[in-house]
N, C-alpha and C positions, 0 to 999 in steps of 0.2 A: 878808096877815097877816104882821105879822113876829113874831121870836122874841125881841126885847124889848116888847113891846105889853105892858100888863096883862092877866093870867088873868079879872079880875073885870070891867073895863070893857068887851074885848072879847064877853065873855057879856051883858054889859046892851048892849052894839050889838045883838047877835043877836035880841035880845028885844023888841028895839022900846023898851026904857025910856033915856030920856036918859043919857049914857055920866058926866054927872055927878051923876045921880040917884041917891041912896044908899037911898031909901024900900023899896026890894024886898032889900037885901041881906040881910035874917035869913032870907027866902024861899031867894035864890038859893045862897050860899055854899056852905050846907050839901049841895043838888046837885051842883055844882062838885068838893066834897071827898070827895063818894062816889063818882063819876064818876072823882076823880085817882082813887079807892082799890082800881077795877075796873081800871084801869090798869095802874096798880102790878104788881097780879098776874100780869100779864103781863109784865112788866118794861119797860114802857115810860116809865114815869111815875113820881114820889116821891110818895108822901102827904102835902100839909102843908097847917096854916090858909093860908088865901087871905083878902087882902087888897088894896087897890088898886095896893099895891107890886109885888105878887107878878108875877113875867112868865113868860112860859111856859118861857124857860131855867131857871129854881126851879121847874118842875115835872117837867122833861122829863127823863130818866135821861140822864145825859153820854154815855155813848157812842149813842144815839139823835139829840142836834141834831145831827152831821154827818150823818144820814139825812133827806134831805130829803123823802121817801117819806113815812116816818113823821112828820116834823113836819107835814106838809099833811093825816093824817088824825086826828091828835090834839086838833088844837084840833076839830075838826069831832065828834069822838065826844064832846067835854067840851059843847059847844054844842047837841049833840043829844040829848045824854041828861039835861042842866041844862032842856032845853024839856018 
């Protein structure tokens, strides 16, 4: 995983749904952005629409992506709690 990958396409990898398939995203999104919003709370994470643009350096609080600790478990709690 890297930290410019897409928020959204590496969620539809995880999923099993084609990483160009956009059929599920009113489903997924909204997980995603609840997920950043449990995050957040914790200060690890920013809240924002997610889009295909969006990479997980736009999600991830800045002084956290020099934590590569934490970058290794954040995509995995967005993927896990989006399933």
């Amino acid at each position: 995983m890297n930290i410019t990958n897409s928020v959204l396409v590496d969620v539809r990898n995880f999923l099993n749904v084609g990483k160009d398939s956009d059929a599920f995203d009113g489903e997924i999104i909204p997980h995603i952005i609840a997920s950043l919003g449990t995050l957040s709370q914790n200060g690890v994470a920013v809240p924002r629409y997610v889009d295909t643009q969006t990479t997980w350096v736009d999600v991830i609080s800045p002084e956290m992506v020099v934590n590569t600790e934490v970058f290794a478990m954040l995509p995995l709690f967005v993927m896990m709690n989006t399933k």
